[in-house]
VOGU-3710 file (C-alpha; in Angstrom, 3 decimals, decimal comma):
1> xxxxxxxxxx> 65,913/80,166/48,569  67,738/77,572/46,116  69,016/74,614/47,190  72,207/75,988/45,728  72,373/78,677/48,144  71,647/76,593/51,373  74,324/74,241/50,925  76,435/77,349/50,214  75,190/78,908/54,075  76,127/75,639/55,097
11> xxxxxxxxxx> 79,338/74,736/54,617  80,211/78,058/55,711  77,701/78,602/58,829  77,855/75,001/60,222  80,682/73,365/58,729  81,249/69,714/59,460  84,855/69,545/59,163  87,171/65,933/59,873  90,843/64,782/60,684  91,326/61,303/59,539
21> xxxxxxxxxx> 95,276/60,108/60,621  96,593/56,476/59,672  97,986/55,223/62,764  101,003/53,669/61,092  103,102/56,376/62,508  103,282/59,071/65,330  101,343/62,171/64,219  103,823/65,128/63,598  103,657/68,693/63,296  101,880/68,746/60,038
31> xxxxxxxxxx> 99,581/66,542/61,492  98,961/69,142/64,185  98,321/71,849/62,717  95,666/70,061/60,298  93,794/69,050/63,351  93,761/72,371/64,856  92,434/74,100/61,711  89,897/71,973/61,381  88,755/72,346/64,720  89,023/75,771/64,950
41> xxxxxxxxxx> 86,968/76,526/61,525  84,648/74,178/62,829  83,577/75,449/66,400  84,178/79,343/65,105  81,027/78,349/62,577  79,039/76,541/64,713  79,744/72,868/63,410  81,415/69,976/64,045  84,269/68,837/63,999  85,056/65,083/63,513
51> xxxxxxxxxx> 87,970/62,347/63,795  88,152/59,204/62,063  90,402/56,594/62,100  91,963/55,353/58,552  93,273/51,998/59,242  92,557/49,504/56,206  96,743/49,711/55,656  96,856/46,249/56,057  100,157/45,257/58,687  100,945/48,860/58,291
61> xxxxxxxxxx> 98,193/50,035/60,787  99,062/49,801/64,270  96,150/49,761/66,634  98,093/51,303/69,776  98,784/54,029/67,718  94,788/55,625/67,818  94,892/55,972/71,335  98,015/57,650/70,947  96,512/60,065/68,459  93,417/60,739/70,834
71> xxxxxxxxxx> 95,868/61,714/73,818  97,792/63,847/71,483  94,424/65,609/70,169  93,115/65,931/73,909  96,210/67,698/75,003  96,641/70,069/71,636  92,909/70,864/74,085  90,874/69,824/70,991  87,214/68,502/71,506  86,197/65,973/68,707
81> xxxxxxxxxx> 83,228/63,511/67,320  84,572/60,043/66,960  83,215/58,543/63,896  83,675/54,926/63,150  86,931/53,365/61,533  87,776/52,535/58,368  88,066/49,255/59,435  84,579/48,767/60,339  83,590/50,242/56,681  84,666/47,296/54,715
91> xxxxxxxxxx> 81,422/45,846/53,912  80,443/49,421/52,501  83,070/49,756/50,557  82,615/46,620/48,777  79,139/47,191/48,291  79,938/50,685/46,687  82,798/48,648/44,420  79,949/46,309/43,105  77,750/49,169/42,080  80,599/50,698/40,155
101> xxxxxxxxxx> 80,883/47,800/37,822  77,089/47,172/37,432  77,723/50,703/35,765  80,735/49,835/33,527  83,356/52,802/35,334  85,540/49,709/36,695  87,779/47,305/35,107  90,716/44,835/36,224  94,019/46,252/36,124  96,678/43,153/37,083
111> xxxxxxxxxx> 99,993/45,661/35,649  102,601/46,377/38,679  104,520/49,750/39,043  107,639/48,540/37,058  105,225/47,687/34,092  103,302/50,927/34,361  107,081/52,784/34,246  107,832/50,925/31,530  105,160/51,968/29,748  105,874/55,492/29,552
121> xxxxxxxxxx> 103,488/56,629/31,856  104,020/60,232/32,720  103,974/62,454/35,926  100,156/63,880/37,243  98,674/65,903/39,695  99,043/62,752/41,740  101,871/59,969/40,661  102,238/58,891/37,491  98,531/58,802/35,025  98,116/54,911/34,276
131> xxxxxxxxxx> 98,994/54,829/30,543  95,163/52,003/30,515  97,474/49,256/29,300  94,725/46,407/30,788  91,560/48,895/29,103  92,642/48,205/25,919  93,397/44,107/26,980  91,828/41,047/28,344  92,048/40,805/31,770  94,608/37,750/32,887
141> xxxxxxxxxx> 92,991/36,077/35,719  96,047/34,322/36,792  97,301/37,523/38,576  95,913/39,187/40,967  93,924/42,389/39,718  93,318/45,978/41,342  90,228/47,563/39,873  90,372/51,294/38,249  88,057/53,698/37,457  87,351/54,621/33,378
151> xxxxxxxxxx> 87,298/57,896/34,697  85,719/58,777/30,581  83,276/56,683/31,321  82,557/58,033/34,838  82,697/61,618/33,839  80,241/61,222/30,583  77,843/60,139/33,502  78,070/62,515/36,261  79,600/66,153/34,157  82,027/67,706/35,142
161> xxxxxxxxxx> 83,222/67,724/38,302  83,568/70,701/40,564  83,740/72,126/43,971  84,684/75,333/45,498  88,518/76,115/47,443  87,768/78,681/49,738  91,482/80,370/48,817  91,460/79,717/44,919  87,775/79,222/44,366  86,246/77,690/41,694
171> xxxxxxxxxx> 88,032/73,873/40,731  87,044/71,607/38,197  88,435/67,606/38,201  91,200/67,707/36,222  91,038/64,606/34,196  94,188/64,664/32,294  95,905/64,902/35,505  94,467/61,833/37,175  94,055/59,026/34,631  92,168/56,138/35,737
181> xxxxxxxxxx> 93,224/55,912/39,157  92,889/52,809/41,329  89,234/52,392/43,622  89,913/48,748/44,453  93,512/47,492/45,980  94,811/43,986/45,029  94,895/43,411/48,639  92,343/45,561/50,212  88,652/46,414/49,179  89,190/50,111/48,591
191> xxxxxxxxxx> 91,857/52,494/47,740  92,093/56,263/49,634  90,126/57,144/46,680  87,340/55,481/47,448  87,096/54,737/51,014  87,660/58,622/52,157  85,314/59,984/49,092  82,389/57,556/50,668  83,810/57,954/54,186  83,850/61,789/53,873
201> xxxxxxxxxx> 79,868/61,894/51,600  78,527/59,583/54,712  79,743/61,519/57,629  78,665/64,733/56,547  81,579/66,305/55,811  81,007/69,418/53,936  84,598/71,084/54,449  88,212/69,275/53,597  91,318/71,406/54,843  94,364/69,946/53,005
211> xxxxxxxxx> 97,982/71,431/53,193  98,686/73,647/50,142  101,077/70,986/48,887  98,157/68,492/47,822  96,362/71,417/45,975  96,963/69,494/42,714  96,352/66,064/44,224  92,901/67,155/45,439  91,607/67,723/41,337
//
């Protein structure tokens, strides 16, 4: 039996599925129905099914707001794993930062979203693709820098990308689409990139349900 094949039996016999709301508003239909597939694909496999809180959004996140998620989830009459926070993950995802740029993948980005406009960045599966103005400069250390991933460099490490949709199957990272997206906030020590890619690979998550409007954003 290849290793190939039991991670395959896996995700599909004992799936360990998540829903991971900011609480920096009320959750909303959308929100609902996420939760509920998840937790139904979960316990009709046999696996688990698992809420975490994301709530690095600086003033944004609003504590109260968790407990308001949990009663909604409880009367939807979902059963869930609590994982921990995001806000308890900081240290981790500074850690995972630091590791990054022993390899080379990060560098400084200080350019704001007028600047990034300006320079004639153009749509992508996910915003606009950074046009790597600060790649090709010295960083300034007089502003304040997010860090971004040389996604080249990345990929010429790891090969291609690729995971499975269970809908369109086969995907491959679509590199042209992304650009070298952002891993490290000015103000926070991770992006969504980063935190819910490590959040998601330490919890055990081995299936992602997503509404079919982020199909793009998810290469």
């Amino acid at each position: 039996m290849t290793q190939e094949y039991v991670l395959w039996h896996e995700r599909r016999v004992n799936p360990v599925t998540r829903f991971a709301p900011s609480p920096n508003g009320p959750l909303h239909l959308g929100h609902a129905l996420s939760a509920i597939t998840a937790h139904d694909l979960a316990r009709a496999a046999g696996g688990r099914f698992l809420l975490r809180i994301e709530d690095i959004d600086g003033p944004r996140s609003r504590p109260e707001l968790a407990e308001e998620f949990r009663r909604d989830l409880a009367w939807l009459g979902l059963a869930w794993e609590e994982v921990p926070a995001q806000s308890t993950r900081l240290a981790s995802y500074a850690a995972a930062a630091e590791r990054l740029r022993a390899l080379g993948v990060l560098y400084p980005c200080t350019c704001t979203r007028k600047e990034i406009e300006a320079a004639g960045a153009v749509p992508g599966t996910d915003g606009l693709v950074y046009p790597g103005t600060c790649k090709r400069r010295p960083p300034d250390p007089s502003r304040p820098a997010a860090w971004r991933l040389d996604a080249a460099k990345a990929l010429a490490l790891t090969g291609p990308l690729v995971w499975e949709d269970t809908l369109a199957g086969p995907q491959q990272v679509d590199l042209a689409g992304l650009g070298d997206v952002v891993l490290v906030r000015k103000d926070l020590p991770a992006s969504y990139h980063l935190a819910v890619t490590l959040d998601d690979a330490g919890d055990g998550v081995t299936l992602v349900t997503r509404g079919a409007d982020l199909f793009a954003a998810s290469h």
